[in-house]
C-alpha positions as CSV (number, residue, x, y, z in Angstrom):
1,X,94.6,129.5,114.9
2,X,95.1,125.8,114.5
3,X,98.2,124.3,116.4
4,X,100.1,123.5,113.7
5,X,99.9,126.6,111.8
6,X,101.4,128.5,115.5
7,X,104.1,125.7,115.2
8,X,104.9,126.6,112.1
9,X,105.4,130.5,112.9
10,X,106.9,129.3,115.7
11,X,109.6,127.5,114.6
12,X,110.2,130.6,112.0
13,X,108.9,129.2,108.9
14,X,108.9,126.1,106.3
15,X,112.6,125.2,106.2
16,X,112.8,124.8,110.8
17,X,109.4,123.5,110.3
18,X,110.5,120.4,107.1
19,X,113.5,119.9,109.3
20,X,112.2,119.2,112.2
21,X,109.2,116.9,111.0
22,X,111.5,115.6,108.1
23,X,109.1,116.3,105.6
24,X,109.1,115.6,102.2
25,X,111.6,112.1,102.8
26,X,109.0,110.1,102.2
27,X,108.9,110.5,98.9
28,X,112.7,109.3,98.4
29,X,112.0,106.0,100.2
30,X,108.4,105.7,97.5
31,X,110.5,106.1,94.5
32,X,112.9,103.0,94.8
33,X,110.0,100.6,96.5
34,X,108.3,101.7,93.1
35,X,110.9,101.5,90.4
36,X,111.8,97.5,92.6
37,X,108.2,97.1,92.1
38,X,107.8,98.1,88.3
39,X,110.5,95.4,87.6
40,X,109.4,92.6,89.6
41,X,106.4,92.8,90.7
42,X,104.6,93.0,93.4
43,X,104.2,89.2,94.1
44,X,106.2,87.3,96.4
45,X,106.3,83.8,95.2
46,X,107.3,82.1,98.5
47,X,104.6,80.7,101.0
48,X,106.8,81.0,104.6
49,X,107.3,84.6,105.5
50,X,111.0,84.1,106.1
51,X,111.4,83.1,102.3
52,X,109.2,86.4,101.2
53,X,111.3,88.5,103.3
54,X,115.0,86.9,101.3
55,X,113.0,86.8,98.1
56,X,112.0,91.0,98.6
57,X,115.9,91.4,99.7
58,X,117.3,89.4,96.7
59,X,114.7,91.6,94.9
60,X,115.9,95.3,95.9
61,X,119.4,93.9,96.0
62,X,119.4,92.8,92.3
63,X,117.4,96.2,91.6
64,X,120.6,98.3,92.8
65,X,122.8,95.9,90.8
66,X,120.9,96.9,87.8
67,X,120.9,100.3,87.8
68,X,124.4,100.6,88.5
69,X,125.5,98.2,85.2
70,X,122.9,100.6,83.8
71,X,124.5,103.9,85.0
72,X,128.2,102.2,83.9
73,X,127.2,101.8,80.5
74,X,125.3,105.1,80.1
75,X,128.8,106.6,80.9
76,X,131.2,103.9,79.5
């Protein structure tokens, strides 16, 4: 029997087994870099890599800011 299967029987089934490996967070992290990334773009504009990393942080920052006018008019 491969490794990880005995882990996984191990450990006493799916849920000790997600926990411990933290599976299925990736997906969280996927979904806001691609909902960023559907309203800016991908590009970074800026040539030095210090200004592409403020740019991608004024980017996620002003993403946040957006949906939460978004979510206060939805319920206003």
């Amino acid at each position: 029997m491969h490794t990880a299967v005995r882990e996984f029987y191990e450990l006493g089934g799916y849920k000790p087994w997600r926990d411990k490996y933290e599976y299925g967070e990736r997906w969280n992290i996927e979904g806001y870099n691609s909902s960023t990334k559907r309203t800016f773009g991908e590009v970074c504009r800026m040539h030095k890599k210090e200004n592409c990393l403020k740019e991608a942080k004024f980017k996620f920052i002003n993403n946040e800011r957006m949906k939460k006018y978004a979510k206060a008019r939805a319920y206003a």
